[in-house]
Structure formats: structure tokens, C-alpha cells
DSSP file (Angstrom, degrees, kcal/mol; ACC not computed):
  #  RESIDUE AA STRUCTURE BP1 BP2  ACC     N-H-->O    O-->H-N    N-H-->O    O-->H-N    TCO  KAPPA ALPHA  PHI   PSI    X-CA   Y-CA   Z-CA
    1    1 A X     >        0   0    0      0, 0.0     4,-0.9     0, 0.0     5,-0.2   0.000 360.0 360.0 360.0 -37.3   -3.8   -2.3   42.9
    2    2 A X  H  >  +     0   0    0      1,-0.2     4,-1.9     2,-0.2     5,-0.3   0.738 360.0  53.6 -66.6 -28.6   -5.8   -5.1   41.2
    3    3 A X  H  > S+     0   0    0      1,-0.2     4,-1.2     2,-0.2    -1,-0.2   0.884 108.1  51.8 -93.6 -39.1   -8.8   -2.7   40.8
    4    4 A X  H  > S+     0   0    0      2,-0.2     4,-2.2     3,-0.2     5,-0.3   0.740 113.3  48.0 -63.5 -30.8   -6.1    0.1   38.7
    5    5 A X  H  X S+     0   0    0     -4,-0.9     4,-1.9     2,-0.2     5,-0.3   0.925 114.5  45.7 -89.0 -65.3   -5.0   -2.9   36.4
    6    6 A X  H  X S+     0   0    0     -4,-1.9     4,-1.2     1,-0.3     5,-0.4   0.859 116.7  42.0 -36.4 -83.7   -8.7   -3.9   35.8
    7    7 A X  H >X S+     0   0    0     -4,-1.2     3,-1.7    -5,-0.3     4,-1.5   0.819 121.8  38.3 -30.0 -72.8  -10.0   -0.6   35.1
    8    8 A X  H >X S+     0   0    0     -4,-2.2     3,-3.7     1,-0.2     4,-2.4   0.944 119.0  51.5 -54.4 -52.6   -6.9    0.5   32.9
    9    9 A X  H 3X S+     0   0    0     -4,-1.9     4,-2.8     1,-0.3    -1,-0.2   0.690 114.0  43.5 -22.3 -43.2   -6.9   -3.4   31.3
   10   10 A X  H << S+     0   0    0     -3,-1.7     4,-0.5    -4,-1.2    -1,-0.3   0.547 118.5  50.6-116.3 -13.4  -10.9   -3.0   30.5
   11   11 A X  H <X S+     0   0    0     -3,-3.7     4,-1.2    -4,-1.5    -1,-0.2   0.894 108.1  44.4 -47.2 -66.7   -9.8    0.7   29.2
   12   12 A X  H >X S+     0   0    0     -4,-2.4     4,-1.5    -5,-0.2     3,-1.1   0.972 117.5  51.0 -77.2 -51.1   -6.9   -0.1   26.8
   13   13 A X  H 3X>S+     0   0    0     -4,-2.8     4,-2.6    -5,-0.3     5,-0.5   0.977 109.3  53.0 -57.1 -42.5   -9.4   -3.2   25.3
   14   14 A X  H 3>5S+     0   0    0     -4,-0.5     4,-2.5     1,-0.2    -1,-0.2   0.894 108.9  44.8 -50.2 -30.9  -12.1   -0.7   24.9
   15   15 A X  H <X5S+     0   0    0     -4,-1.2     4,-2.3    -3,-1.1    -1,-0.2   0.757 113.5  47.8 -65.4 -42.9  -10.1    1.6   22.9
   16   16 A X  H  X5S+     0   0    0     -4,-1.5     4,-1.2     2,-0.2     5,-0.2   0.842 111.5  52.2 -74.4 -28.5   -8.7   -1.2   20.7
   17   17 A X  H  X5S+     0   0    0     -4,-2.6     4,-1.9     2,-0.3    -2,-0.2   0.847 114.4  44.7 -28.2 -65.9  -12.7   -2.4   20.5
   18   18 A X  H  X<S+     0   0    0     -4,-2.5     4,-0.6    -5,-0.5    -2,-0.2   0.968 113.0  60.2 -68.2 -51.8  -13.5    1.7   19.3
   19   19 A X  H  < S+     0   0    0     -4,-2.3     3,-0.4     1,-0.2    -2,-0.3   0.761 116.2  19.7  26.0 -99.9  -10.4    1.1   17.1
   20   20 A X  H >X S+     0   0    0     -4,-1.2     3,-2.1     1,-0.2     4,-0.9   0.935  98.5 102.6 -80.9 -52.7  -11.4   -1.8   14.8
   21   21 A X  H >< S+     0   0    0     -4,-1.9     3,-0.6     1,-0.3     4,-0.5   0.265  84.4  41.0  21.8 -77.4  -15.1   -1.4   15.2
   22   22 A X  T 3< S+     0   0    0     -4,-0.6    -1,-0.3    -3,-0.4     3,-0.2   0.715 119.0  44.2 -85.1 -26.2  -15.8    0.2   12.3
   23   23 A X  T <> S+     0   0    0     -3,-2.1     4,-2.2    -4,-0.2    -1,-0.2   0.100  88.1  90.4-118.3  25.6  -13.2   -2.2    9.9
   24   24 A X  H <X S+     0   0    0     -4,-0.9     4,-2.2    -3,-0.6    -1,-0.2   0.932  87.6  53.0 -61.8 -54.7  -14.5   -5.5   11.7
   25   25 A X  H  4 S+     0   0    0     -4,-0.5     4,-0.4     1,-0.2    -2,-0.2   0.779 112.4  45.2 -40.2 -38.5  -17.0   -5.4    8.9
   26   26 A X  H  > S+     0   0    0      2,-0.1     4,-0.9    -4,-0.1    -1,-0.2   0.747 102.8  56.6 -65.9 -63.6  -14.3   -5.2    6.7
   27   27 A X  H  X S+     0   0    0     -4,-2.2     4,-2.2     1,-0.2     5,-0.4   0.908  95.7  66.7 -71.0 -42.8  -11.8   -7.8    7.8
   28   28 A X  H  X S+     0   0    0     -4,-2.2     4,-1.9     2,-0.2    -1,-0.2   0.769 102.8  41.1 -54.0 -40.2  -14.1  -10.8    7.6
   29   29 A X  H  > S+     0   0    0     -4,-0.4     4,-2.9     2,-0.2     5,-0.3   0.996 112.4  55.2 -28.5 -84.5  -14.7  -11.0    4.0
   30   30 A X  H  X S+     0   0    0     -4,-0.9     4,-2.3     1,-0.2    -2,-0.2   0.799 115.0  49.7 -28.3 -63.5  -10.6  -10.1    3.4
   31   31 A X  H  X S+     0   0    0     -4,-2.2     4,-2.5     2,-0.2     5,-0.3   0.964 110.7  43.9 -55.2 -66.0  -10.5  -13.5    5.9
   32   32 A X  H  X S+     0   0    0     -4,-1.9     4,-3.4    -5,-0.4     5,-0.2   0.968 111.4  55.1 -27.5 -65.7  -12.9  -15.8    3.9
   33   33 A X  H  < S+     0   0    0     -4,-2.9     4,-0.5     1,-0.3    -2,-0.2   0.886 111.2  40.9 -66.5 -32.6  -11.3  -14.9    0.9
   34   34 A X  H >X S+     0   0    0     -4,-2.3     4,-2.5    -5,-0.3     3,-2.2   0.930 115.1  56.6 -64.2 -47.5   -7.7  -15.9    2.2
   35   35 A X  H 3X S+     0   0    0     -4,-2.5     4,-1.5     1,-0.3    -2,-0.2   0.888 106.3  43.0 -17.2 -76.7   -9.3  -19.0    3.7
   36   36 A X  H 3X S+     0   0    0     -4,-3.4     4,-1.6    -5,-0.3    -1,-0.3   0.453 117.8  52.6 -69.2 -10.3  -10.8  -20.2    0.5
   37   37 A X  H <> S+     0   0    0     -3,-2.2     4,-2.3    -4,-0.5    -2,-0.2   0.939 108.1  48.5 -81.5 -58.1   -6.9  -19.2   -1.3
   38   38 A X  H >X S+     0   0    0     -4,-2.5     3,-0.9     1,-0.3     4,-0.7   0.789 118.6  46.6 -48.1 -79.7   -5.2  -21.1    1.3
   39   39 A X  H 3X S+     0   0    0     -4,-1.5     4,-2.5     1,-0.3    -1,-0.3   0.760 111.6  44.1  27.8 -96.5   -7.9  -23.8    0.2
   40   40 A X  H 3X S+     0   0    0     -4,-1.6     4,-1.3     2,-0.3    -1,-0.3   0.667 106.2  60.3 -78.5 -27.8   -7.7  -23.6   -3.2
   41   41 A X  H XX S+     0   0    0     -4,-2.3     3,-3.2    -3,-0.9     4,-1.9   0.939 113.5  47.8 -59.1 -98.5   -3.4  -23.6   -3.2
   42   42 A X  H 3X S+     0   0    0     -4,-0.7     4,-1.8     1,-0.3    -2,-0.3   0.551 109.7  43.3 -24.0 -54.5   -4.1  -27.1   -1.5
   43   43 A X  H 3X S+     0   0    0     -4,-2.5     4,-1.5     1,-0.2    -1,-0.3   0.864 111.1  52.5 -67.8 -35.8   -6.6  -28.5   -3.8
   44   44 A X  H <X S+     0   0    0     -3,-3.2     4,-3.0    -4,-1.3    -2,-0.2   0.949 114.5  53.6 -79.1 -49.8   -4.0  -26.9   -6.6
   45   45 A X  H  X S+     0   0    0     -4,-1.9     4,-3.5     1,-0.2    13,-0.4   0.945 108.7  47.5 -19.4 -62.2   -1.2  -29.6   -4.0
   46   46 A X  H  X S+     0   0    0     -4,-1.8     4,-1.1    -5,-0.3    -1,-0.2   0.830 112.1  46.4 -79.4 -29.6   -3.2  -32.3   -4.4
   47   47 A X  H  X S+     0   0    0     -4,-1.5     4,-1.1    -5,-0.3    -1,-0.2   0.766 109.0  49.9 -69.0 -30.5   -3.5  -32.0   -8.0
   48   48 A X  H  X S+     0   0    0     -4,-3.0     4,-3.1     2,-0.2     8,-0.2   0.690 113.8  56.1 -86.6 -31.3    0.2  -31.4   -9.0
   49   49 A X  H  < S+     0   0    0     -4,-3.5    -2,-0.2     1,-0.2    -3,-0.2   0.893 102.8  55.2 -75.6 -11.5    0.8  -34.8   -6.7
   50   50 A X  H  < S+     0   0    0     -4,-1.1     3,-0.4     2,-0.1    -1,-0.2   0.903 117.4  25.7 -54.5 -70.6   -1.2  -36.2   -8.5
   51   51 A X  H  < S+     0   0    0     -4,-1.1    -2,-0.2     1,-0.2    -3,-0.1   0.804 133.8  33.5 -59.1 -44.2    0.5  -35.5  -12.1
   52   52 A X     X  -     0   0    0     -4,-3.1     4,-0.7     1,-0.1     3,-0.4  -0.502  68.9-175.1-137.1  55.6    4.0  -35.2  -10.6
   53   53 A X  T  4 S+     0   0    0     -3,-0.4     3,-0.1     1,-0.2    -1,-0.1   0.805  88.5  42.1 -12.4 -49.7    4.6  -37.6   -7.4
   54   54 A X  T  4 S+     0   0    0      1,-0.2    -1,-0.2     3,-0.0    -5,-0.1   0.976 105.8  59.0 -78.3 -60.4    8.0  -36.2   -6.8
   55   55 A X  T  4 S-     0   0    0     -3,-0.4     2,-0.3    -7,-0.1    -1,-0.2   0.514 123.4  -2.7 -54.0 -24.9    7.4  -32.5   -7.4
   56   56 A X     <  -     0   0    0     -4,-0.7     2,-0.4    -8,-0.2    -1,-0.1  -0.938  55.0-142.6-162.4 153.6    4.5  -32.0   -4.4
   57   57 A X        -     0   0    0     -2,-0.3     2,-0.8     2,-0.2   -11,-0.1  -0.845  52.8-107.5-111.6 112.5    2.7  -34.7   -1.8
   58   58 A X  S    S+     0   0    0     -2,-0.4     2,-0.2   -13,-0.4   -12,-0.1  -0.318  75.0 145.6  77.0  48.0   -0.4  -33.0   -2.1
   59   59 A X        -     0   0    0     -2,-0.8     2,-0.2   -14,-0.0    -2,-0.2  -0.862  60.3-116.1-137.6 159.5    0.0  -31.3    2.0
   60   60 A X        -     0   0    0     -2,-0.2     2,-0.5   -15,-0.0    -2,-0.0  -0.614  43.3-172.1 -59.0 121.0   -0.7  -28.7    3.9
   61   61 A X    >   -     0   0    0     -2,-0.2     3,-1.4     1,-0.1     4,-0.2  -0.961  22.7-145.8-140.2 148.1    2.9  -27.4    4.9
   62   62 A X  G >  S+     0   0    0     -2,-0.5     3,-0.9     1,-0.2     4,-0.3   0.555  83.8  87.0 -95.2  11.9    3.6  -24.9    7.2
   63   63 A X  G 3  S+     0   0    0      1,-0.2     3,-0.2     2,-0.1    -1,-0.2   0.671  91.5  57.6 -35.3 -22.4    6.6  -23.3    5.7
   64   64 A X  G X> S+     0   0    0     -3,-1.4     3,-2.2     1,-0.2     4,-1.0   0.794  80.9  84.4 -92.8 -20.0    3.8  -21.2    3.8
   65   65 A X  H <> S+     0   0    0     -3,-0.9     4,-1.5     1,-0.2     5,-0.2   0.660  83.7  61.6 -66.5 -12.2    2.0  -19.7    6.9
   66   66 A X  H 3> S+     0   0    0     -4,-0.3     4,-1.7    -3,-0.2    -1,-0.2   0.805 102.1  49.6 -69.0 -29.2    4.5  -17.0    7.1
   67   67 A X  H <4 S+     0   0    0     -3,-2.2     4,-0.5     1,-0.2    -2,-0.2   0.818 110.4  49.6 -80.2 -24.9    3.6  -15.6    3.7
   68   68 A X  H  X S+     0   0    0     -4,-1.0     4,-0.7     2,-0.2    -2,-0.2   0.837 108.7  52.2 -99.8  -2.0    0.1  -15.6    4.4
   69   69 A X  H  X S+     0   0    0     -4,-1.5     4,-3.7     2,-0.2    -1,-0.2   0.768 105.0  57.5 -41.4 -48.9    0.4  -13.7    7.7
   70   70 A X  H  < S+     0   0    0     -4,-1.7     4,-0.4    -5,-0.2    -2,-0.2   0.379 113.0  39.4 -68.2   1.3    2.4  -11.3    6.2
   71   71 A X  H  > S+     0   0    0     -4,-0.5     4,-1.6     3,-0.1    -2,-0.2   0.552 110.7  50.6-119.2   6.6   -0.1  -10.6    4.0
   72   72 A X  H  X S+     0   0    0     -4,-0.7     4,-2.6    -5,-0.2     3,-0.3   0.977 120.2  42.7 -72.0 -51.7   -3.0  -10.9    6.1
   73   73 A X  H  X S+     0   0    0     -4,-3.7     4,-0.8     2,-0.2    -3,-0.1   0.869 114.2  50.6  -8.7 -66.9   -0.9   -8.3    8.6
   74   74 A X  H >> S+     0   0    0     -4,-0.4     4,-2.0     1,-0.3     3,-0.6   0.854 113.2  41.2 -74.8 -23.2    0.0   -6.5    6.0
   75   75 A X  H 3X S+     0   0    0     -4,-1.6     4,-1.7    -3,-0.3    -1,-0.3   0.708 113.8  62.0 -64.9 -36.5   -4.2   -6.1    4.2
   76   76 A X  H 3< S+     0   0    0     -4,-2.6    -1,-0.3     2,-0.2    -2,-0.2   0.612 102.0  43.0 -91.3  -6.7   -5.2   -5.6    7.7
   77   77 A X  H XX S+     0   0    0     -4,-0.8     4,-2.4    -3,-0.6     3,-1.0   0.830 107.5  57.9 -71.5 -63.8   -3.3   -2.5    8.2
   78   78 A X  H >X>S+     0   0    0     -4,-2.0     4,-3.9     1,-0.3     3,-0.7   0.957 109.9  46.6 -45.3 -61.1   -4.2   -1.0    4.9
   79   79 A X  H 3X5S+     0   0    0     -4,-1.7     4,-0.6     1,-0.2    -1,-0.3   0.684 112.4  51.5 -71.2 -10.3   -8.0   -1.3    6.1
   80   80 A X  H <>5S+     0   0    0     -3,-1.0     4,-1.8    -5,-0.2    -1,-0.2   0.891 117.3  41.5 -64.4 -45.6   -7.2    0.3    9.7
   81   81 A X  H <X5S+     0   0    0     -4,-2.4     4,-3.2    -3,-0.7     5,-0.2   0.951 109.9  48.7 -71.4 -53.9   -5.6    3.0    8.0
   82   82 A X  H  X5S+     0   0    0     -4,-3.9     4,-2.2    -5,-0.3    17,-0.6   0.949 111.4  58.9 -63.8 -20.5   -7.8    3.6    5.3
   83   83 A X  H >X<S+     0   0    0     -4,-0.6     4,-1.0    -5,-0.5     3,-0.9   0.936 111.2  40.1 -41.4 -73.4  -10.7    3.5    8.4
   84   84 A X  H 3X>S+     0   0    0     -4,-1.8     4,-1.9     1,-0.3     5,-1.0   0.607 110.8  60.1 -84.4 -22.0   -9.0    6.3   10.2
   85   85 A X  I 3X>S+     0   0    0     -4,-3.2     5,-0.8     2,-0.2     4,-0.7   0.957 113.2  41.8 -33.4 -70.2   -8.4    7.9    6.4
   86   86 A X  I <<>S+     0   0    0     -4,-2.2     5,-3.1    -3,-0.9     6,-1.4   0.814 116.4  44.4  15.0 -79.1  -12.2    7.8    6.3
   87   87 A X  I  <5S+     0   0    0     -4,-1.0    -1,-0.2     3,-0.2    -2,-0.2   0.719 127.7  27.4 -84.0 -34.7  -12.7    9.0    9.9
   88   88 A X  I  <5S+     0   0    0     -4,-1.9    -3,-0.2    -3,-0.2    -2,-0.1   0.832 126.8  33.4-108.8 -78.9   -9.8   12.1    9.6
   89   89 A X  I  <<S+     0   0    0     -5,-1.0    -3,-0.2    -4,-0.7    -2,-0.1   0.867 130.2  25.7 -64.3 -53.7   -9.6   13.1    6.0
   90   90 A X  I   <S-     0   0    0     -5,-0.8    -3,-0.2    -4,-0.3    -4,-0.2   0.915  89.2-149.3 -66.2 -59.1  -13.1   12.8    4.4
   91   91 A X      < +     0   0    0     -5,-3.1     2,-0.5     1,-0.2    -4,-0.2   0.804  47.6 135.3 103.8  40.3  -14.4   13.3    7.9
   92   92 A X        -     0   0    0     -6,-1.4    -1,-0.2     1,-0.1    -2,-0.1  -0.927  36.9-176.4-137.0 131.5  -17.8   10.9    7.0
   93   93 A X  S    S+     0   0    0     -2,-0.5    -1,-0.1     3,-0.0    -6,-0.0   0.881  88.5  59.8 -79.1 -57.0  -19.4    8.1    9.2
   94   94 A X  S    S+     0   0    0      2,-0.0     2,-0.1     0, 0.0    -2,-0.0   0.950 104.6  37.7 -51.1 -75.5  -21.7    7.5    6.7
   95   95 A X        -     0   0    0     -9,-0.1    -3,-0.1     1,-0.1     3,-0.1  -0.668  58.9-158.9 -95.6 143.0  -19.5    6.5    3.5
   96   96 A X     >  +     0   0    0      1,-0.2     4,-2.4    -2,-0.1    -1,-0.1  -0.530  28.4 163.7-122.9  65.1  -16.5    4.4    4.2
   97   97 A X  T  4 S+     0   0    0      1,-0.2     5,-0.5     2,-0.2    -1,-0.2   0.911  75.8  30.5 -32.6 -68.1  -14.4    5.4    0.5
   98   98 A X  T >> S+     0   0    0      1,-0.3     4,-3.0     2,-0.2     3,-2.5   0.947 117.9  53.6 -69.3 -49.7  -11.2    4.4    1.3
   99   99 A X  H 3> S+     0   0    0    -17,-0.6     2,-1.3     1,-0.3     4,-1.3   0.912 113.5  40.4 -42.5 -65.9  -11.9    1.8    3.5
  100  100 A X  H 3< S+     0   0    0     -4,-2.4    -1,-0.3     1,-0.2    -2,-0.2  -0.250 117.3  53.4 -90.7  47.0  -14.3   -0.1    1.1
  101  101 A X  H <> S+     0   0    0     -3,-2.5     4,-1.5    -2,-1.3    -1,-0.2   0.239 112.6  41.3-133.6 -34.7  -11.6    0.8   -2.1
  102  102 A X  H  X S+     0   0    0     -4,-3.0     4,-0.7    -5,-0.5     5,-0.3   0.859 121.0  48.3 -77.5 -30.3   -8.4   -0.7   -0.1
  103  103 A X  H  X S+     0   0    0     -4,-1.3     4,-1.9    -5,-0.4     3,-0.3   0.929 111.6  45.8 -80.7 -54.1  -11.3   -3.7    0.9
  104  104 A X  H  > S+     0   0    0      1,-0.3     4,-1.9     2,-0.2    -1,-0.2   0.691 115.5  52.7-108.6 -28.8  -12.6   -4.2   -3.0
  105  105 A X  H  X S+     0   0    0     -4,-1.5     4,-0.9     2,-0.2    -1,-0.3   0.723 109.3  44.3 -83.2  -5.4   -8.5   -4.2   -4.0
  106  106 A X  H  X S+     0   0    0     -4,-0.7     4,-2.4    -3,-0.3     5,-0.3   0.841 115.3  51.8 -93.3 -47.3   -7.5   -6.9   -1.6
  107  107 A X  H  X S+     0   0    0     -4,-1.9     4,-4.2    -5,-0.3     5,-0.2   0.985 110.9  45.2 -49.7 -68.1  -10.6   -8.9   -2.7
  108  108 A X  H  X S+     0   0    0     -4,-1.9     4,-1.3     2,-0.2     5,-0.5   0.928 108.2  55.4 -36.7 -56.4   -9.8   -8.6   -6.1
  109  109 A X  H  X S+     0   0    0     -4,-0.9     4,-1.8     1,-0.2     5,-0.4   0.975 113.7  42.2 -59.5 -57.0   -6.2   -9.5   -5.3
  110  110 A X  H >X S+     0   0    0     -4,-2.4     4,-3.4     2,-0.2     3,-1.8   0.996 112.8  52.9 -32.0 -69.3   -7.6  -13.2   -3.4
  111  111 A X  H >X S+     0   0    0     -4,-4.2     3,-1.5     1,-0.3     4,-1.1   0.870 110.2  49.9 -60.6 -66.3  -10.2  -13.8   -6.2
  112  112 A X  H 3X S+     0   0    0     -4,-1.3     4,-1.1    -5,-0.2    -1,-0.3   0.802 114.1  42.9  -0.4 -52.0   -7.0  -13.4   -8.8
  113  113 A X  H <X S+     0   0    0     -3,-1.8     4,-0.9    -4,-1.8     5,-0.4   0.789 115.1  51.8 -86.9 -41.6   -4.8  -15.8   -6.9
  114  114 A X  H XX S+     0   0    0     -4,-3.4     3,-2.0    -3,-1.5     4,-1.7   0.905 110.4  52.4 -71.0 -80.3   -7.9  -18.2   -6.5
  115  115 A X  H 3X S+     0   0    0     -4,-1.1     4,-0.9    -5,-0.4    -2,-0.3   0.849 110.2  40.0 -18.5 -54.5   -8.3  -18.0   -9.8
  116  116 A X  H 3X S+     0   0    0     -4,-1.1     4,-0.7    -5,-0.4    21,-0.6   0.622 113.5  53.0 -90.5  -4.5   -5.1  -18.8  -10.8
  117  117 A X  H << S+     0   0    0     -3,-2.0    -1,-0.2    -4,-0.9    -2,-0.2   0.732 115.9  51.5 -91.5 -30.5   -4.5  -22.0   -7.8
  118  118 A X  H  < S+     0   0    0     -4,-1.7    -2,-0.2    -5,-0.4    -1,-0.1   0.766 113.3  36.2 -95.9 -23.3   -7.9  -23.2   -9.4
  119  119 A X  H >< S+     0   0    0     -4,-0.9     3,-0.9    -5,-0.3    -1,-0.2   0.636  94.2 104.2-108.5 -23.9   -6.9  -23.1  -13.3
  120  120 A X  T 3< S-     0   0    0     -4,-0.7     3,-0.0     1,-0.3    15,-0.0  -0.359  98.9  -1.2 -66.2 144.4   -2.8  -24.4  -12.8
  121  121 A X  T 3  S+     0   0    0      1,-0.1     2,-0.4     2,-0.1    -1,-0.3   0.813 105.6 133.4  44.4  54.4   -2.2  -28.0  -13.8
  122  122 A X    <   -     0   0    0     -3,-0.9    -1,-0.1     1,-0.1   -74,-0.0  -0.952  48.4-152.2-147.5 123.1   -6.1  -28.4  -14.7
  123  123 A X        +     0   0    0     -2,-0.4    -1,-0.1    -3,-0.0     5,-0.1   0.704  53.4 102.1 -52.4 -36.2   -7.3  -30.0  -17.7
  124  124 A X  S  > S-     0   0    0      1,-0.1     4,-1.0     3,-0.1     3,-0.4   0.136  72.4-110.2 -50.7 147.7  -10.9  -28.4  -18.5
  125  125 A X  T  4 S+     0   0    0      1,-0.2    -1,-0.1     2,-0.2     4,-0.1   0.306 108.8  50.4 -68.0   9.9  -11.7  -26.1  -20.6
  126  126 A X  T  > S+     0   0    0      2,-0.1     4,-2.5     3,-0.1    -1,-0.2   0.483 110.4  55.4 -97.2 -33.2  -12.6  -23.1  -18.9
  127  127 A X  H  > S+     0   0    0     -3,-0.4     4,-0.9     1,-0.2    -2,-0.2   0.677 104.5  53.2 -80.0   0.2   -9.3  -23.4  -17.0
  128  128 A X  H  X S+     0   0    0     -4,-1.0     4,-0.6     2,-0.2    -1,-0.2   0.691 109.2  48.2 -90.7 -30.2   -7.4  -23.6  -20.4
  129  129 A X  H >> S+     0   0    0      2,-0.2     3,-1.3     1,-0.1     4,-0.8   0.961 116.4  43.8 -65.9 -50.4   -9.2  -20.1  -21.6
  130  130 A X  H 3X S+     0   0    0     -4,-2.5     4,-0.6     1,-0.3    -2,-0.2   0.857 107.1  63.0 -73.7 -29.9   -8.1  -18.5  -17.8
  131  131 A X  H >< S+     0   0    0     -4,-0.9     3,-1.0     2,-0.2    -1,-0.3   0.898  97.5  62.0 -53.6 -47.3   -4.3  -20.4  -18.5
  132  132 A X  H << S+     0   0    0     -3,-1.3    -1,-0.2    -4,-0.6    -2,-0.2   0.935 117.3  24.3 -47.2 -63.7   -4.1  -17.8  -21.5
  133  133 A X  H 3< S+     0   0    0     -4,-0.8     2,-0.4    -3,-0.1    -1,-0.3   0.332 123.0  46.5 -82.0   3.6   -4.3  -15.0  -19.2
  134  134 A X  S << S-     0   0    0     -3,-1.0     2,-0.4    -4,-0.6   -22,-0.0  -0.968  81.9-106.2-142.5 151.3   -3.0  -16.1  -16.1
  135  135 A X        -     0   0    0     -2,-0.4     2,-0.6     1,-0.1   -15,-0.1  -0.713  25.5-113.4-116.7 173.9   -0.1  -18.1  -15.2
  136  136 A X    >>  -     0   0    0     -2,-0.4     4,-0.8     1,-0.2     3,-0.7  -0.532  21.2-162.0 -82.1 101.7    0.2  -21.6  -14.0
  137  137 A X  H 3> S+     0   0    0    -21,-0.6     4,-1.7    -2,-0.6     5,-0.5   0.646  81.4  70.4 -83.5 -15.1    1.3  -21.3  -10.6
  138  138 A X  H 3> S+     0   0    0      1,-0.3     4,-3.6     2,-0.2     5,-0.4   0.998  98.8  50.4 -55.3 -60.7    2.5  -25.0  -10.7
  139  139 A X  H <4 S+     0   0    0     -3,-0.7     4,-0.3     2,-0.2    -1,-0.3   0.758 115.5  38.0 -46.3 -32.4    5.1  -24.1  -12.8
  140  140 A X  H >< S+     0   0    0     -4,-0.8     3,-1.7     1,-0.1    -2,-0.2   0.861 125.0  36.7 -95.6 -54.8    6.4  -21.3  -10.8
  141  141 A X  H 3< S+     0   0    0     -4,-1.7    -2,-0.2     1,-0.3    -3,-0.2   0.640 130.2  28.3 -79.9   6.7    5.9  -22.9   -7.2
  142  142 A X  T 3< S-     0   0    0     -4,-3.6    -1,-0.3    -5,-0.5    -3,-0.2   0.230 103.0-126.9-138.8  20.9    6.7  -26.6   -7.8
  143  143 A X    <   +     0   0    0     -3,-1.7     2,-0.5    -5,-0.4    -4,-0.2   0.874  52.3 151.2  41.3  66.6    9.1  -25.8  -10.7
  144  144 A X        -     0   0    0      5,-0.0     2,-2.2     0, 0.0    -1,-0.2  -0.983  48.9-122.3-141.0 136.2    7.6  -28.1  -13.4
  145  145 A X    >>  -     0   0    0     -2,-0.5     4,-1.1     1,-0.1     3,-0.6  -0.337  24.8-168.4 -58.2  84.5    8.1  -26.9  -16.8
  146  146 A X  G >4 S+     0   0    0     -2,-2.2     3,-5.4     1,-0.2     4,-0.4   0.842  88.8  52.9 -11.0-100.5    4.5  -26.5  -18.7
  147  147 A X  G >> S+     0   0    0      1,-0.3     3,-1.4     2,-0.2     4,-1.1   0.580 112.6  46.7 -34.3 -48.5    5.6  -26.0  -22.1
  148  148 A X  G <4 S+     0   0    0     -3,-0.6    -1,-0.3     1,-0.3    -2,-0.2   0.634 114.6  49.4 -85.6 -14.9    8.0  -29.8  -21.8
  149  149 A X  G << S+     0   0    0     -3,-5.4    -1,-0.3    -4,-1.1    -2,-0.2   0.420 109.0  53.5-103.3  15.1    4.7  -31.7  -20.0
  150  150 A X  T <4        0   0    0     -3,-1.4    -2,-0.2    -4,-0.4    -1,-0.2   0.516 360.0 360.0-112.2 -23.9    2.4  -30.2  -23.1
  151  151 A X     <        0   0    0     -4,-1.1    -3,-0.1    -5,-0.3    -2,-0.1   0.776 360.0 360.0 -60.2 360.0    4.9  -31.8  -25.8
């Protein structure tokens, strides 16, 4: 009986192995980049405690890990699918469109958000050109009015 468990057990992993295989390549980047957001949303913590004692302590809190599981989940689905898109529909080993198009929008989406954790409630002047176009996430996630701390 032990030897039917092994065997299927060493089966079902192999399958899940052929399975990602190809969008292992894929997901690490997509992981970095969340890494270094998750990152850069702390450093943006420690900077609003800084200004505004009461409004953030400058921590890690794990209230937030649910949002970034659901999106890591949900980005790591999109690149499974668009593998097997790939693998089904174009029907090419070689070139991974979809894969590396769903990969280059999730990236995008990170550097965006890094961007924007990296320019909120920061004096310099390159983060005051990227404040024109982007908005100041302090204000929306620790609910302190911009426009009344710039009078």
C-alpha cells in the first residue's frame, strides 16, 4: 500500500513539476518585483511616521498580507494560463507570447506601484515631477490630506 501512495504521490508532484516548468521562469521576476513593493510600501511607513506620528508607526503589519496574496495568486494564475495559452492556442515551445505579455503587464503594474510608494510624502525633486502624474498613496492609505499639509 505504501509503495501505490509513493508512486502515485511522486506521479501527481511530477505533473505539477511539467505544469509550472515552463512559467517558473516567469514567476520569479513577478516575485522580486512584489518583494521590492512590499519594501518600498514600508520605507513609504517609515516616512509618513516620520511626518505624521499618529497617522502610521512606520511597521510592517500583517493586516496587508491578504492583499498581496491575492494578488500574487491572482498574477500567478494569469501566467499559468497564459503558459497553457502558449502551449494550446499558438501551439509554440519556442515563443512564449502570452506568457511573456501577461509577465511584462504585471511587471509594469509593480514598477507603477513602486513608483508611486517611492515618490508619496517625499520631498525631492524628481519625486515632485512623478507626484504630478501619480498619486500620493499616503494620502489615500493613511488618510492625510496633501493639499492642507502643502498650505
Amino acid at each position: 500500500m505504501k509503495t501505490i501512495i509513493s508512486k502515485y504521490s511522486v506521479i501527481i508532484s511530477a505533473g505539477f513539476f511539467a505544469v509550472l516548468e515552463k512559467s517558473i521562469q516567469f514567476l520569479v521576476p513577478c516575485l522580486i518585483a512584489v518583494l521590492v513593493d512590499i519594501w518600498s510600501a514600508y520605507l513609504l511607513g517609515r516616512r509618513v511616521h516620520k511626518k505624521h506620528p499618529k497617522k502610521a508607526d512606520g511597521k510592517f503589519k500583517s493586516e496587508f498580507k491578504n492583499r498581496v496574496l491575492y494578488t500574487l495568486i491572482t498574477f500567478f494564475s494569469c501566467i499559468l494560463l497564459a503558459g497553457y495559452v502558449d502551449l494550446l492556442i499558438f501551439r509554440s515551445l519556442e515563443t512564449d507570447i502570452a506568457i511573456r505579455f501577461v509577465t511584462g503587464i504585471f511587471l509594469g503594474y509593480e514598477a507603477w506601484s513602486i513608483l508611486e510608494n517611492a515618490s508619496s510624502c517625499n520631498g525631492s525633486k524628481w519625486a515632485k515631477v512623478l507626484q504630478k502624474i501619480m498619486i500620493d498613496k499616503a494620502e489615500r492609505h493613511f488618510n492625510i490630506d496633501i493639499k492642507e499639509e502643502l498650505k
